[in-house]
C-alpha positions, 0 to 999 in steps of 0.5 A: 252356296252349297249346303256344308262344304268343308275347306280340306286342308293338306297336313301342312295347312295348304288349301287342298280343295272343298269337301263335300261335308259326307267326305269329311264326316268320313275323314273325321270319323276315321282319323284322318282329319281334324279341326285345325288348331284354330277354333272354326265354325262349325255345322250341326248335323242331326244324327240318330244319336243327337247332333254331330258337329262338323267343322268348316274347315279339316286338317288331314293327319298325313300329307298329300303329295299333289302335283303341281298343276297349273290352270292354262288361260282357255276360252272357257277358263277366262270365262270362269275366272271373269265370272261369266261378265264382260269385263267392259260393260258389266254385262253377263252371260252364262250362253257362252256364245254370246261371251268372246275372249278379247285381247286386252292389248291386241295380238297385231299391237304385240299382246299375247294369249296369257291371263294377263291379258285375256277378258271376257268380253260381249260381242258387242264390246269386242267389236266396238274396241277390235283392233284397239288399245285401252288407252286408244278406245278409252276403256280398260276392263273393270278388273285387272285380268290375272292369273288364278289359283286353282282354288279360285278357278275350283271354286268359280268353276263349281259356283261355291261362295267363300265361307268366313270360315274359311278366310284364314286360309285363302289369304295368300 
C-alpha cells in the first residue's frame, strides 16, 4: 500500500478516485474538501506546528462534472483486472509475455471479445484448453471473468490496497 492516500469524493459522494495525501492536504487547507459526515479515520502528519490530522476519506465542496469513460477489455486491462494470474491454474506473472488472454467460451464456439468472457491465462494452460469449452476441458476460471469499475481497474493498475476507511464507499 502507498503511504496516506486519501479516497476523493465527488460533492455527490461518488467515488472520484485516490488522492495523493499532499492534494488532499491542499483540497482541505483551501476549502475545497471536507471529511465526510461520517467519522473516518484519520492519519497524523507531523507539521512545523504539531500534528495535523488527515482523513482517509474527502469530500469535495462543489461537484465535478466527470464524463463517463468506460474501461475497454485490452491485452493489458484483463491482465490488470485478473491481477496478473492465470485464472486456470493459479500461476503469476507480472512478464506479460509469459501471460495470453484466453476465451472463456472460444471465438470459433460463438465467444466473444467482451469482459465477460476474457481471462488471463499461461501459455501453458491456453494451449492445453485451445479450442476447448470449460465444460469439455474440465476447468473453469477460478474467478467469474467481469467487467470492472474504474476505480478497480484505477486501483489494480497503480497496486493500491482498499483501506477499511474506505469500504463504505466502494460497496456498490
Amino acid at each position: 500500500m502507498r503511504e496516506r492516500q486519501v479516497l476523493l469524493l465527488n460533492a455527490s459522494e461518488e467515488v472520484l478516485r485516490i488522492a495523493d495525501w499532499r492534494e488532499a492536504v491542499r483540497l482541505l487547507v483551501t476549502g475545497k474538501a471536507l471529511a465526510p459526515f461520517v467519522k473516518t479515520e484519520e492519519y497524523s502528519i507531523p507539521s512545523t506546528r504539531g500534528e495535523f490530522k488527515l482523513p482517509k476519506v474527502l469530500v469535495l465542496l462543489n461537484y465535478v462534472h466527470t464524463p463517463y469513460k468506460e474501461s475497454t477489455p485490452t491485452r493489458r486491462n484483463v491482465l490488470i483486472r485478473d491481477g496478473w494470474t492465470c485464472q486456470y491454474c493459479g500461476k503469476s506473472s507480472k512478464d506479460q509475455t509469459k501471460l495470453t488472454i484466453d476465451h472463456v467460451m472460444p471465438k470459433s464456439r460463438g465467444g466473444d471479445s467482451s469482459w465477460t468472457n476474457l481471462v488471463a491465462a499461461c501459455e501453458r494452460c491456453n494451449g492445453v484448453k485451445g479450442n476447448k469449452t470449460p465444460k469439455e476441458w474440465g476447468c473453469r476460471p477460478m474467478k467469474k471473468p467481469r467487467k470492472p469499475s474504474m476505480l478497480e481497474m484505477h486501483i489494480n493498475r497503480v497496486g493500491h490496497d482498499i483501506l477499511d476507511a474506505w469500504r463504505t464507499w466502494l460497496v456498490a
